[in-house]
C-alpha positions as a printed NumPy array, in Angstrom:
array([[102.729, 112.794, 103.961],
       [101.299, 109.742, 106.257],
       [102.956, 109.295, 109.524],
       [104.803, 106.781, 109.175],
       [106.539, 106.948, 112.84 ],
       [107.164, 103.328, 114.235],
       [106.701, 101.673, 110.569],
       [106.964,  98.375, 110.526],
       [108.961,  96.063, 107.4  ],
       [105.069,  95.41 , 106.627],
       [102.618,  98.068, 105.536],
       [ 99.748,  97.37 , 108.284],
       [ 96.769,  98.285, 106.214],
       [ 93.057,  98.325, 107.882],
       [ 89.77 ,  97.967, 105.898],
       [ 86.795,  99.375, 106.018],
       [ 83.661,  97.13 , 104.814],
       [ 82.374,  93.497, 104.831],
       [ 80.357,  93.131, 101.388],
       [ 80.993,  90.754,  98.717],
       [ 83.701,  92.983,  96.763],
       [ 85.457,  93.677,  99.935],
       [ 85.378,  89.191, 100.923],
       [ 86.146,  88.9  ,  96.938],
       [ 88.89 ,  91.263,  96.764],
       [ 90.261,  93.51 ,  99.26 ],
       [ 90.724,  91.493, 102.064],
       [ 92.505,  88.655, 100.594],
       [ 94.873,  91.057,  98.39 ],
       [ 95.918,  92.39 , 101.933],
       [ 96.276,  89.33 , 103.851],
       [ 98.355,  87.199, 101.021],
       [100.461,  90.257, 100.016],
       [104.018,  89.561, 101.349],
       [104.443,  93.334, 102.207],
       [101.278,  93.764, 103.282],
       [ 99.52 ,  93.148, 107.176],
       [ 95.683,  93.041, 107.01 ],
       [ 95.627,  94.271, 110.82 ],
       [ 91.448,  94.486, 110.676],
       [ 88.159,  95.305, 109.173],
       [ 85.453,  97.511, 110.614],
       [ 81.902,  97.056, 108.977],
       [ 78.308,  98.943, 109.762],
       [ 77.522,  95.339, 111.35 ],
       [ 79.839,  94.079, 113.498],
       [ 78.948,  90.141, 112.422],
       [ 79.74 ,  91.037, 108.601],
       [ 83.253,  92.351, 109.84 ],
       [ 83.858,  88.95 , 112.587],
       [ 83.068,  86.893, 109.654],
       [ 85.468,  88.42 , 107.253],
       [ 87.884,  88.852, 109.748],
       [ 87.44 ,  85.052, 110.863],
       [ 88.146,  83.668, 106.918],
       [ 91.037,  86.499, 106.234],
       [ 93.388,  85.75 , 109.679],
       [ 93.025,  88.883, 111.307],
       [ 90.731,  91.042, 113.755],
       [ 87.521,  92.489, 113.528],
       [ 86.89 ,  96.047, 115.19 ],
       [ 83.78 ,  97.854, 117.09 ],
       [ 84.59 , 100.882, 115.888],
       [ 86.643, 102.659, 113.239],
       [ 88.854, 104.765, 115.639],
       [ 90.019, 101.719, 116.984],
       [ 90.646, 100.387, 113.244],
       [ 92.592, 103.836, 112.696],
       [ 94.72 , 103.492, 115.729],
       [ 96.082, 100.302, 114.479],
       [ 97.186, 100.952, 110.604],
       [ 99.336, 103.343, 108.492],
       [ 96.716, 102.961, 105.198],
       [ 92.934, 102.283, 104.912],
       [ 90.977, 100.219, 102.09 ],
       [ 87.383, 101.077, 101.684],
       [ 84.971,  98.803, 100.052],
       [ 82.046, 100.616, 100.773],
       [ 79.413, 102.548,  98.858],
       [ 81.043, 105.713,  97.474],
       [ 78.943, 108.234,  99.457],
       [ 79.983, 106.552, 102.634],
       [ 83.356, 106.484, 101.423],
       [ 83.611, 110.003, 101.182],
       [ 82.614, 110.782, 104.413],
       [ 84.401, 108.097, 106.18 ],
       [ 87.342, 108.769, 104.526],
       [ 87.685, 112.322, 105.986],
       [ 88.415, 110.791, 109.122],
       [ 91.19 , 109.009, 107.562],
       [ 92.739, 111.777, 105.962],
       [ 92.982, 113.583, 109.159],
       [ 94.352, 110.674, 110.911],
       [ 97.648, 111.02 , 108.328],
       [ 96.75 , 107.49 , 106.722],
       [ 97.274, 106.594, 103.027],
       [ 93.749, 105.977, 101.362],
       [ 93.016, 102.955,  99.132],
       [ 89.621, 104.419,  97.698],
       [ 86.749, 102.89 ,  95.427],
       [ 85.662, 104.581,  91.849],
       [ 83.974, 106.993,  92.032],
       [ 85.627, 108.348,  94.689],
       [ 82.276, 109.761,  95.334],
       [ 78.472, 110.044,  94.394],
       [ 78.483, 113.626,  94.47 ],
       [ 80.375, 115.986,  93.105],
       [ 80.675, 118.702,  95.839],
       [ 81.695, 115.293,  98.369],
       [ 84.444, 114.575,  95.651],
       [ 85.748, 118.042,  96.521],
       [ 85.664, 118.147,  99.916],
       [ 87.234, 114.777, 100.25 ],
       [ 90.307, 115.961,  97.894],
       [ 91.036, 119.293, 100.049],
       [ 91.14 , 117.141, 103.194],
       [ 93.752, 114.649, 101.907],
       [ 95.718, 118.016, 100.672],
       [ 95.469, 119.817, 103.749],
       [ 96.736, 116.304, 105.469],
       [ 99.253, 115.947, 103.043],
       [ 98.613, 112.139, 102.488],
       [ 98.958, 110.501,  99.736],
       [ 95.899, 108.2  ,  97.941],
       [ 95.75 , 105.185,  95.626],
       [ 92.48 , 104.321,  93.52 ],
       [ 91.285, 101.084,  92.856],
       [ 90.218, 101.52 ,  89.329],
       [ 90.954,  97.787,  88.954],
       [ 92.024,  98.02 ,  85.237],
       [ 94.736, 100.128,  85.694],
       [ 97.246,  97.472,  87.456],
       [ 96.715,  95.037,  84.574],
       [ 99.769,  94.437,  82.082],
       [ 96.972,  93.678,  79.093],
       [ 95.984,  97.861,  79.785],
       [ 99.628,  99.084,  80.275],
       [100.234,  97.315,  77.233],
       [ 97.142,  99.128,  75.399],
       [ 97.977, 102.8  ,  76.652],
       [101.591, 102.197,  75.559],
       [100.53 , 101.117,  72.323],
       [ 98.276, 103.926,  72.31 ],
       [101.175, 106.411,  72.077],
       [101.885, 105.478,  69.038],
       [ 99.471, 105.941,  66.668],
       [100.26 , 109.702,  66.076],
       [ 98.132, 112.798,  66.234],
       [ 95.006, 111.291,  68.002],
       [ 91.786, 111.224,  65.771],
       [ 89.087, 108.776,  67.759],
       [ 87.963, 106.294,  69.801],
       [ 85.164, 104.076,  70.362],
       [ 84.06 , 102.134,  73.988],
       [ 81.411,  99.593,  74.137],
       [ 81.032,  98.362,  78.313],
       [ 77.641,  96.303,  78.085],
       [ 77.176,  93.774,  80.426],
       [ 73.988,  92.291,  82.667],
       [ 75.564,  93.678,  86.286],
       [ 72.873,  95.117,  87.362],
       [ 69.839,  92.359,  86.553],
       [ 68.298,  90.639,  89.645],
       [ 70.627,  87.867,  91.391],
       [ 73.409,  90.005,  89.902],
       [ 76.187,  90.353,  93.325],
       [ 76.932,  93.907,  91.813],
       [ 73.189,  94.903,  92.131],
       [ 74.049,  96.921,  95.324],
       [ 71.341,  99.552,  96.08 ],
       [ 73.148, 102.648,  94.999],
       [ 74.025, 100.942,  91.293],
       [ 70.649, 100.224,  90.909],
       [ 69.471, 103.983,  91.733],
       [ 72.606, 105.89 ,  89.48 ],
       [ 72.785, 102.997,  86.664],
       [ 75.594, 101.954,  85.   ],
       [ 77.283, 105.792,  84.579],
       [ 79.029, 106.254,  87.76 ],
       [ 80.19 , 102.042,  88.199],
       [ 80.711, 101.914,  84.575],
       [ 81.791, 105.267,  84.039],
       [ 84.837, 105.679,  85.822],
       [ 86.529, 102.362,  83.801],
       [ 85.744, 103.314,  80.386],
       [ 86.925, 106.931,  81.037],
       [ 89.557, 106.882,  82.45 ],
       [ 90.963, 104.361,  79.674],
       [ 89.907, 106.373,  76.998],
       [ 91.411, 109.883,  78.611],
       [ 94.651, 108.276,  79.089],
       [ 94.725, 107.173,  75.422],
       [ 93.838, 109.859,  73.704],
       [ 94.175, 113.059,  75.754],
       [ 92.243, 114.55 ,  78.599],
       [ 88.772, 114.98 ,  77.948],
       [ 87.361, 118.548,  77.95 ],
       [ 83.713, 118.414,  77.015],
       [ 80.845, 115.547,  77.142],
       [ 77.57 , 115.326,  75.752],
       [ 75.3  , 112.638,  76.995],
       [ 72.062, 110.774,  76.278],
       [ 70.052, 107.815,  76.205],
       [ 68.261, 106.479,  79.71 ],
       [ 70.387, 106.927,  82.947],
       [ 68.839, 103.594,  84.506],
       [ 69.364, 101.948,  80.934],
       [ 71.746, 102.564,  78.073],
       [ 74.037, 105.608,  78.174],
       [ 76.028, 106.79 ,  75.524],
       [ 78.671, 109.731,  75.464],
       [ 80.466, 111.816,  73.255],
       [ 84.136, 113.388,  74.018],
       [ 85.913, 115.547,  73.132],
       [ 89.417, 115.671,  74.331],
       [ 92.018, 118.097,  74.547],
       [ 93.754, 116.781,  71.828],
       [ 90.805, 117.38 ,  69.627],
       [ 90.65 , 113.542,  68.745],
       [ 86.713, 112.508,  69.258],
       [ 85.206, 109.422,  71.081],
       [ 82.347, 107.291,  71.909],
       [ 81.534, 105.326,  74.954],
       [ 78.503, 103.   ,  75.336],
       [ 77.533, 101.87 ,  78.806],
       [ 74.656,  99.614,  79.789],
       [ 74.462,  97.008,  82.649],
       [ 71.097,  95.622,  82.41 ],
       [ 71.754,  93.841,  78.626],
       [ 70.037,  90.58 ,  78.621],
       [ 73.199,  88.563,  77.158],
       [ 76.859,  88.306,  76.9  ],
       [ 79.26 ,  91.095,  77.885],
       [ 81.369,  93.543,  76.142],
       [ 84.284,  95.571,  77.417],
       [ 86.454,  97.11 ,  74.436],
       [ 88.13 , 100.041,  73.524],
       [ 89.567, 100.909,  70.015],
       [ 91.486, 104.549,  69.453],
       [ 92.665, 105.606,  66.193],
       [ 95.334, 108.172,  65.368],
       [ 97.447, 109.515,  61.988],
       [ 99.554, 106.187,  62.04 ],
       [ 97.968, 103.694,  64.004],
       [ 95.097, 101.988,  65.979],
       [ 95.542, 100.455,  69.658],
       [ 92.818,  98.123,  70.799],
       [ 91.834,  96.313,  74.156],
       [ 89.257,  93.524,  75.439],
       [ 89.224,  95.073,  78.454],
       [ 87.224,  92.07 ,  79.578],
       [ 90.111,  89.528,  79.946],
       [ 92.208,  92.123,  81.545],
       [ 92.194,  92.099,  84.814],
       [ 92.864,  88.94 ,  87.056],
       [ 93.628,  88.14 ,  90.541],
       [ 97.886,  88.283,  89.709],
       [ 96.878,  92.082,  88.831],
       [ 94.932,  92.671,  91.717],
       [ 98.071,  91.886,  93.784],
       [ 99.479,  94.87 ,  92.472],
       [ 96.974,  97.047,  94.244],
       [ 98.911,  96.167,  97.973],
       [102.166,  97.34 ,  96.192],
       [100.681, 100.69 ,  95.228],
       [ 99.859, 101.15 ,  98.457],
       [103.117, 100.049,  99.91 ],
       [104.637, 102.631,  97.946],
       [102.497, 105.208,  98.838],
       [102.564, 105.078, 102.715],
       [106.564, 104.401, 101.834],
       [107.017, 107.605, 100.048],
       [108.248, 105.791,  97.074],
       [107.403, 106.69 ,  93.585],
       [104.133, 104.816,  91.876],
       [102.183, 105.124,  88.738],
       [ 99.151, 103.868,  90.274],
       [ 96.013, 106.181,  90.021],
       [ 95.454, 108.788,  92.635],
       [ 92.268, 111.212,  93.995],
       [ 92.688, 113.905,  91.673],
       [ 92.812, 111.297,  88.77 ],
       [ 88.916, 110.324,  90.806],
       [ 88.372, 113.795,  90.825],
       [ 89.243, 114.67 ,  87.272],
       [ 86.467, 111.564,  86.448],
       [ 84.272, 112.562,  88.925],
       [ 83.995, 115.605,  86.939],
       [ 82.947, 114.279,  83.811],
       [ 80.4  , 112.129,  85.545],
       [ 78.851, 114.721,  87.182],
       [ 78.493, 116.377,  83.362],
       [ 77.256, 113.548,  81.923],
       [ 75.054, 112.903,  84.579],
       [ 73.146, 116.26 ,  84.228],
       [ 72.256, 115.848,  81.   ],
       [ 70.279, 112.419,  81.848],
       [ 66.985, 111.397,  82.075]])
């Protein structure tokens, strides 16, 4: 449980990172959420964090103690092997997490990160962005309907990783699209038709990656990732079961009026209150079938 001792009515949430997601997304989220105070931002260079901090209304720190002195939950927006060190910290410190997929790059990191936020005792949010959209709500409730689940098919192609690309960040250009990609297509596809016990993999791990699943349902599906196509971009998912189909253009899902439902998850969480909202064993269940997939790659 976070310690929550001198709460105030607003949820006074730090971040941690001044990159393009984190100017795009986090720190307005934060600032413009009614129940939310963006108290600061702490970046590896301390003129990334003053500038963010400048534009968003609130304080930029020279160190992250000093950022977790000053708030009950932490956002990171910073490359996932950072994360899951820095995060540590945070987890010691009794504050909520708000954590980036994959939680980590590495699977033992994953680990280690989950049994320090259970020996805390705090609770975590993920920011797998999808998940707080009513178009993918809609889809996995749909998805309960179509009886005994057979299949599924996911297509994520996109050009996110060509040059000029702001999502060319060094470590998605050195994994590929399986661990950015991954976690999104995943996660929507294990929710819909069961968890997924087994993958097989193939294709090129910088390139185009496509996986089979098997779930514990014993339905069957296919995911196709790639984020260095030359053209357009494609995010669906179709699953199929004994009486129906359920379908979603994941593409048009998720908007900034969804994103502002990422501050409420985390409201509830330091709060105590009940939320539906991914957490870090949900990362670490997809971290798992990453690291699985990722084996088997070129």
């Amino acid at each position: 449980m976070a310690n929550n001792a001198g709460m105030s009515e607003t949820v006074k949430v730090g971040l941690v990172g001044a990159g393009q997601w984190a100017n795009m997304v986090h720190a307005p989220i934060f600032a413009n959420h009614p129940e939310t105070e963006l108290v600061g931002v702490w970046a590896r260079r301390l003129e990334a964090a003053q500038h963010l901090a400048r534009r968003s209304g609130t304080a930029a720190f020279a160190s992250y103690e000093e950022l977790l002195d000053q708030c009950e939950a932490v956002a990171f927006c910073v490359p996932p092997n950072v994360q899951a060190e820095m995060a540590l910290a945070a987890a010691k410190a009794g504050k909520v997490l708000l954590l980036e997929k994959p939680i980590a790059l590495e699977l033992d990191a994953a680990k280690r990160l989950v049994a320090a936020v259970e020996d805390a005792g705090v609770r975590t949010v993920v920011l797998l962005s999808l998940r707080y959209a009513q178009p993918v709500k809609d889809f996995l409730k749909a998805a309960q309907g179509i009886g005994r689940p057979l299949g599924g098919r996911v297509a994520w192609v996109s050009g996110a990783l060509k040059e000029g690309s702001p999502f060319a960040t060094p470590w998605r250009l050195e994994r590929g699209p399986l661990p950015d990609l991954g976690p999104h297509a995943i996660d929507l596809v294990d929710a819909a038709l069961g968890p997924v016990v087994d993958v097989r993999a193939s294709g090129d791990r910088l390139g185009w990656v496509s996986l089979t699943l098997t779930h514990q349902s014993g339905a069957t599906s296919t995911v196709d990732l790639c984020a260095t196509a030359g053209a357009g971009g494609v995010s669906t998912i179709e699953v199929y079961g004994e009486t129906g189909a359920a379908s979603l253009d994941a593409s048009k899902a998720a908007d900034a009026t969804s994103m502002m439902n990422v501050p409420a998850a985390v409201v509830a969480a330091v709060r105590g209150e009940a939320t539906d909202a991914p957490d870090i064993h949900r990362g670490l269940h997809l971290q798992k079938i990453l690291a699985r997939a990722e084996a088997q790659l070129l």
